[in-house]
C-alpha positions in Angstrom: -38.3 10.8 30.3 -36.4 9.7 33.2 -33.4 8.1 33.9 -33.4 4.5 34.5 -32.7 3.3 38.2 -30.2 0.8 36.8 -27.8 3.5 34.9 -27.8 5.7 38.3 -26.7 2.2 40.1 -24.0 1.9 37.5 -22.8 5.2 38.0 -22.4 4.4 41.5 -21.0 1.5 41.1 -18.1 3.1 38.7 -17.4 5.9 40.9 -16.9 3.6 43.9 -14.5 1.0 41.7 -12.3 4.4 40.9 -12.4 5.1 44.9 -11.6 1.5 45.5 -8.6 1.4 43.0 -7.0 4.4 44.8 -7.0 2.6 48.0 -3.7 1.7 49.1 -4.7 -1.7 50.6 -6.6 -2.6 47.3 -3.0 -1.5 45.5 -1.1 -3.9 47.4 -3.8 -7.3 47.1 -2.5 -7.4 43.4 -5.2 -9.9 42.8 -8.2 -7.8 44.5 -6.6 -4.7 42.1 -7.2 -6.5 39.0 -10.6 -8.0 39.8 -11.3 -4.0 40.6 -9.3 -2.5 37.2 -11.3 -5.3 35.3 -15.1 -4.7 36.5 -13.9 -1.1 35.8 -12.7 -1.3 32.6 -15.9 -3.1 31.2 -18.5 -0.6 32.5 -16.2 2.2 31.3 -17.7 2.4 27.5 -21.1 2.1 29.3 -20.4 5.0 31.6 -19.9 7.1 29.0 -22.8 7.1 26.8 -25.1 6.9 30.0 -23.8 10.1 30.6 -24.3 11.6 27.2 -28.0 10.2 27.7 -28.4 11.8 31.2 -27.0 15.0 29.6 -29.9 14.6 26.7 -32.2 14.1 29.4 -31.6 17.3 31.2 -31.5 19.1 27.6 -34.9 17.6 27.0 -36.8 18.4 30.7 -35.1 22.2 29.5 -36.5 22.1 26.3 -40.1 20.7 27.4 -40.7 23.2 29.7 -40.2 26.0 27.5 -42.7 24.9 25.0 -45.1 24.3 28.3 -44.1 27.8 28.6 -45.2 28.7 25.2 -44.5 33.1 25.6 -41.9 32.8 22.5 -43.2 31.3 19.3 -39.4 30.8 17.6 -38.1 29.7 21.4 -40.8 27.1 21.4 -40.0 25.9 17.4 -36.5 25.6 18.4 -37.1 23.3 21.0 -39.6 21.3 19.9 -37.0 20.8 17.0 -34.3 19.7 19.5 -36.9 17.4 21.1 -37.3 15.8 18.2 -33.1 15.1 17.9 -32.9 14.2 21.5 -35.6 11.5 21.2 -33.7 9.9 18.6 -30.7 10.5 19.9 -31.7 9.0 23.7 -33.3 5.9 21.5 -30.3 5.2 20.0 -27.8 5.4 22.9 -30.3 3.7 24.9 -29.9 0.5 23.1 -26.3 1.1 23.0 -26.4 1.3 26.6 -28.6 -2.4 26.9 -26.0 -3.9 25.0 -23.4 -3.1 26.8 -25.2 -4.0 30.1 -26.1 -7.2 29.4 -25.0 -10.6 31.1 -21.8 -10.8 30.5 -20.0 -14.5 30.5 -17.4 -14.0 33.2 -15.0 -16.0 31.4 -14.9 -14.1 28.4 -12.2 -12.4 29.1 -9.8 -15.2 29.8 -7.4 -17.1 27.5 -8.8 -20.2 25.2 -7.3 -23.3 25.2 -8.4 -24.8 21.2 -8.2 -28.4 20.9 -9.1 -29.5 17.7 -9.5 -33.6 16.5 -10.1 -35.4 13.8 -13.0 -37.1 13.3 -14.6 -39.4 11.0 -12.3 -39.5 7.3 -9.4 -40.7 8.1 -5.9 -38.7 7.0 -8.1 -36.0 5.0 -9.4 -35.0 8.2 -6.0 -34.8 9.7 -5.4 -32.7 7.1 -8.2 -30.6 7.8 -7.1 -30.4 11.2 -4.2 -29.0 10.5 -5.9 -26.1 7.9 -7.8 -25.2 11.1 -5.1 -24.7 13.0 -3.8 -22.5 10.4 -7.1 -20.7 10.2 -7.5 -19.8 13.4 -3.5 -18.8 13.6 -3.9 -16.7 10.8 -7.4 -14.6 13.0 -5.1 -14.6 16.2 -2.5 -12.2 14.4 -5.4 -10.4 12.7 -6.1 -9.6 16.8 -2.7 -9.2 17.9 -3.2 -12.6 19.7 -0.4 -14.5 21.1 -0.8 -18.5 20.0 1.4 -20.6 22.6 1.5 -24.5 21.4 0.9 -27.0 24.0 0.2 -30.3 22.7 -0.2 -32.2 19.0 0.0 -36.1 17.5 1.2 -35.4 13.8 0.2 -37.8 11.2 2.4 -39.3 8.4 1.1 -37.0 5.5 1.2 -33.9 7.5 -2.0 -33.7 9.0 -2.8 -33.7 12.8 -4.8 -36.8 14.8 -4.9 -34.1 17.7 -3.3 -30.2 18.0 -3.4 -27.9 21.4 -3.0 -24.6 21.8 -3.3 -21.7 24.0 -4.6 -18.1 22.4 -3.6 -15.0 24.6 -5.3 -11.9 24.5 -8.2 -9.4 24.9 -11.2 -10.9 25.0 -10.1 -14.1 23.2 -12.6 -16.5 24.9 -15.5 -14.4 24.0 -15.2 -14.3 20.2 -13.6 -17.7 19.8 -16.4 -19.5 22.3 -18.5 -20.3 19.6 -16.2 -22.3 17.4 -17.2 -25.0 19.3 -18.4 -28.1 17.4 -18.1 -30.2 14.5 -16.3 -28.8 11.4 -17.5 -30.6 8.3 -15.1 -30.0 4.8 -16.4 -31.1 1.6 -13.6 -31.3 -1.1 -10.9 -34.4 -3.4 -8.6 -35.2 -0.9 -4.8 -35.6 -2.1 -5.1 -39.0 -1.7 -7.7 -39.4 -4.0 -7.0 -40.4 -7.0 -10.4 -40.6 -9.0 -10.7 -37.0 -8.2 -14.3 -38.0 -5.9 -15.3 -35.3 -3.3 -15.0 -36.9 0.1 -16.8 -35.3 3.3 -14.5 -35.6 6.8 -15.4 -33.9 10.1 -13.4 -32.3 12.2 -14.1 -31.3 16.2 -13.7 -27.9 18.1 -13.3 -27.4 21.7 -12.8 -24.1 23.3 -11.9 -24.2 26.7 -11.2 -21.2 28.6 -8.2 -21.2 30.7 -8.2 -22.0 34.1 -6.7 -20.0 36.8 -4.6 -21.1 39.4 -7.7 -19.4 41.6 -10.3 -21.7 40.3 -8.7 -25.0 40.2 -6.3 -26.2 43.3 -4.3 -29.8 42.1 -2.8 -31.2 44.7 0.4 -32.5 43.9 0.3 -35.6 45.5 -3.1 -36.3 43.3 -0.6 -36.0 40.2 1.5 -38.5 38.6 4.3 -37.7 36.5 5.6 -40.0 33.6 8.6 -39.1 31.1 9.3 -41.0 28.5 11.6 -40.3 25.0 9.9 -37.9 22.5 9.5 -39.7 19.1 7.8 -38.1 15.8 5.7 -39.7 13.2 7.6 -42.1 11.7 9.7 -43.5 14.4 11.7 -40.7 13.6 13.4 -39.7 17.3 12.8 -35.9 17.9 15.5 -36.3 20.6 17.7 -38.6 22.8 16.9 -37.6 26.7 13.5 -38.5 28.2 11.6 -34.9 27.7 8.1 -36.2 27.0 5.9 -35.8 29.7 2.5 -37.4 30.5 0.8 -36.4 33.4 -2.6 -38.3 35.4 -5.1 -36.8 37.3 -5.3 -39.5 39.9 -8.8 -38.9 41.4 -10.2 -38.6 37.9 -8.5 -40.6 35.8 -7.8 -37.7 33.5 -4.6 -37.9 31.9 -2.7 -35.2 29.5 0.8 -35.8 27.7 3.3 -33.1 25.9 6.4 -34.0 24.2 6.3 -30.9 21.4 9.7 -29.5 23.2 13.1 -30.2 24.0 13.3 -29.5 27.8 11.2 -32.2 30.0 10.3 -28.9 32.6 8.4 -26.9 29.7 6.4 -30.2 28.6 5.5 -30.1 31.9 3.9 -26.7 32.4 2.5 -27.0 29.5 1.3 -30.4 30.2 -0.5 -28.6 33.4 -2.0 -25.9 31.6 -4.3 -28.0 29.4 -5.1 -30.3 32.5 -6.1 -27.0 34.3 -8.5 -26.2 32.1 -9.9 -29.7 31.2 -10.0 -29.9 35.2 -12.0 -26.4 35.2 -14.1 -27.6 32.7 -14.8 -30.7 33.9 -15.9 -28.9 37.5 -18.2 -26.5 35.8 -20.3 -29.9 33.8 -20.5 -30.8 37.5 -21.8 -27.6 39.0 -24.0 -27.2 35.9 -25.5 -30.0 34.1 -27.5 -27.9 31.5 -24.2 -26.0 30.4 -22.4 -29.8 30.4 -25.2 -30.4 28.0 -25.2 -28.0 26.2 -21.5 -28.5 25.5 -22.0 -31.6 24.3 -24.3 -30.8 21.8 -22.2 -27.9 20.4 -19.2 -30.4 20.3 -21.0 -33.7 18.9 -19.5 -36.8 18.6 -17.4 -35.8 16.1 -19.3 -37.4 13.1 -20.6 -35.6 10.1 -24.1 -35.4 10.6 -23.2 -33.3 13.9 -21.9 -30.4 12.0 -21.8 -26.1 12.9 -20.2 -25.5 9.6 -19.2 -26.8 6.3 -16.4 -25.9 4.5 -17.4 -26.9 0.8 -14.2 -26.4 -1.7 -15.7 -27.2 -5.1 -18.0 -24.8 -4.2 -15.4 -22.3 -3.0 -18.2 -21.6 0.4 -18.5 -21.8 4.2 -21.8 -22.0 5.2 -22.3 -21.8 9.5 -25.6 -23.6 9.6 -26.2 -22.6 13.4 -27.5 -18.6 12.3 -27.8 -19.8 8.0 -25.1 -17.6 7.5 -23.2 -18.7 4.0 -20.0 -16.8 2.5 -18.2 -17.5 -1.0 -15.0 -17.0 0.1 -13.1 -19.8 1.4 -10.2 -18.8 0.6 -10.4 -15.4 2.6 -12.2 -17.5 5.4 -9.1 -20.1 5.9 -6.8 -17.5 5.7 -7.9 -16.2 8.9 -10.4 -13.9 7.2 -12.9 -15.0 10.1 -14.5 -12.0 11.2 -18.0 -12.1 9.0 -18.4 -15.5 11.0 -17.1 -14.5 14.6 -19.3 -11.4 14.9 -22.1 -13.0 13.3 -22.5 -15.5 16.0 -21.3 -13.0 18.6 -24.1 -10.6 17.5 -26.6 -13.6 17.2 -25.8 -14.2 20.9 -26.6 -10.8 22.4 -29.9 -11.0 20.3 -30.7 -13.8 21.8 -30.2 -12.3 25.2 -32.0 -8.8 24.4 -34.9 -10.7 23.5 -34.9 -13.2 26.7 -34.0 -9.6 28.7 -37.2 -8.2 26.9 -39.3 -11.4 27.6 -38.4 -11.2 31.0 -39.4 -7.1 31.5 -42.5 -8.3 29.9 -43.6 -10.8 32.4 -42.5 -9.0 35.1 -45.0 -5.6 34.0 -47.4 -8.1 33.6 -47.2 -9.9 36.8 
């Protein structure tokens, strides 16, 4: 056996990122540092085991050639023996090692924006709006997650038309990515009074972040309106004019935030979700497929387009992308997310080992 070319290259590449690092230039271009630190820090887990299997390697070539050898018998049972281990033990960390090298989505390490809707149902799917919102509060702490509000439209009964926010932390685009889509919950709404089960829909966006490095505004392309905050109700949340809505002027796009007090953080917030909707919006362009395939995941917010169904009678969530169904709802929207979120994560990289493996394939063959 002998090492793949690819694992030497990644040992190169690992030792020159810890050489770059120490570079005083590359310590004071803070943004070069971190670009550096990050690529590092992802191939570091890699690193690792392909040096454990480089070890096994050399403890295998070792081993072969004293049972070529053959002048001890117990020598020679010995190593076949170890062979035997080391085969295994090379298999294993080898597919380790392809998972850990494969493709990664630069952006999953940024921070999501969520923007959940409701859809067809009226105020039970505001309601269910705002048990999402719970949900996925309740798996940020799980993660030590920081959840940041930016923008919601409260309903009369306590229910959302609309609710921002931004999650913070470790790889928090990656798992939450494929939340994506339409959310359909099957249960009596409280405004029900026959006790009939009603089916709303709710829609999932997952945006990740933008960077002040990937989209520039202008500020002249930006106008700013402030207006007085009010809540549902016509009830006044205060008296000065802190709400601020903000338009994109060459595209039309326009974003609004009056969830706090002072009329400067309605504005950055205000610009954080237009950043990414702005990012977004520039990566449809660049990429048509991915536009498309985004607006599949998301649908059009009607029932028929559902991911998942949340059925309470039933007391089950069923995701109907991977057939993956759990009787616990309960555990589920309390934030107990995790069966889910590495299901479809682990779905994912199967479906890239087996394109990576069709791909090796045609290539021997070509």
């Amino acid at each position: 056996m002998e090492s793949n070319n690819r694992y030497e290259n990644v040992l190169k590449r690992f030792d020159q990122l810890t050489e770059e690092l120490a570079k005083p230039e590359n310590i004071r271009n803070q943004q070069l540092y971190r670009k550096l630190a990050r690529e590092r820090s992802e191939l570091e887990k890699a690193v690792l085991i392909i040096r454990r299997y480089v070890d096994c390697e050399k403890r295998y070539a070792e081993d072969r050639a004293v049972v070529k050898e053959g002048s001890d018998r117990e020598l020679v049972e010995i190593a076949r023996s170890e062979m035997g281990e080391l085969e295994r033990q090379m298999k294993t960390e080898e597919e380790s090692i392809k998972m850990l090298l494969l493709p990664r989505d630069p952006d999953d390490s940024r921070n999501t924006v969520f923007e959940i809707r409701a859809g067809t149902g009226g105020d039970e799917a505001g309601l269910f709006v705002a048990d999402l919102a719970r949900m996925y509060r309740l798996y940020a702490e799980r993660h030590g997650w920081k959840i940041e509000d930016l923008s919601s439209s409260p309903t009369e009964i306590g229910g959302y038309k609309e609710i921002i926010f931004l999650v913070s932390g470790e790889n928090a685009y990656g798992k939450l990515k494929f939340e994506s889509g339409v959310h359909r919950v099957q249960r009596v709404p409280v405004t029900e009074a026959g006790g009939r089960i009603h089916t709303s829909a709710v829609s999932v966006a997952v945006l990740p972040e933008a960077a002040e490095v990937d989209i520039q505004i202008d500020p002249k392309d930006l106008r700013v309106d402030v207006f007085r905050s009010r809540g549902p109700g016509g009830q006044s949340v205060n008296t000065t004019d802190s709400a601020v809505r903000i338009t994109h002027i060459p595209t039309g796009m326009v974003v609004q935030c009056q969830d706090e007090k002072s009329q400067h953080k309605n504005r950055a917030k205000a610009l954080k979700v237009l950043m990414a909707r702005l990012l977004e919006k520039a990566r449809c362009e660049q990429d048509e497929k991915i536009a498309a395939a985004r607006r599949v995941m998301i649908g059009s917010g009607d029932r028929s387009d559902k991911i998942r169904t949340y059925n309470f009678p039933q007391g089950r969530v069923t995701d109907h992308r991977i057939g993956l169904t759990l009787y616990n709802l309960k555990g589920v929207l309390d934030g107990d997310l995790g069966g889910i979120v590495d299901s479809l994560v682990l779905a994912h990289v199967e479906e890239l080992l087996k394109r990576e493996m069709e791909a090796a394939s045609r290539a021997g063959g070509a």
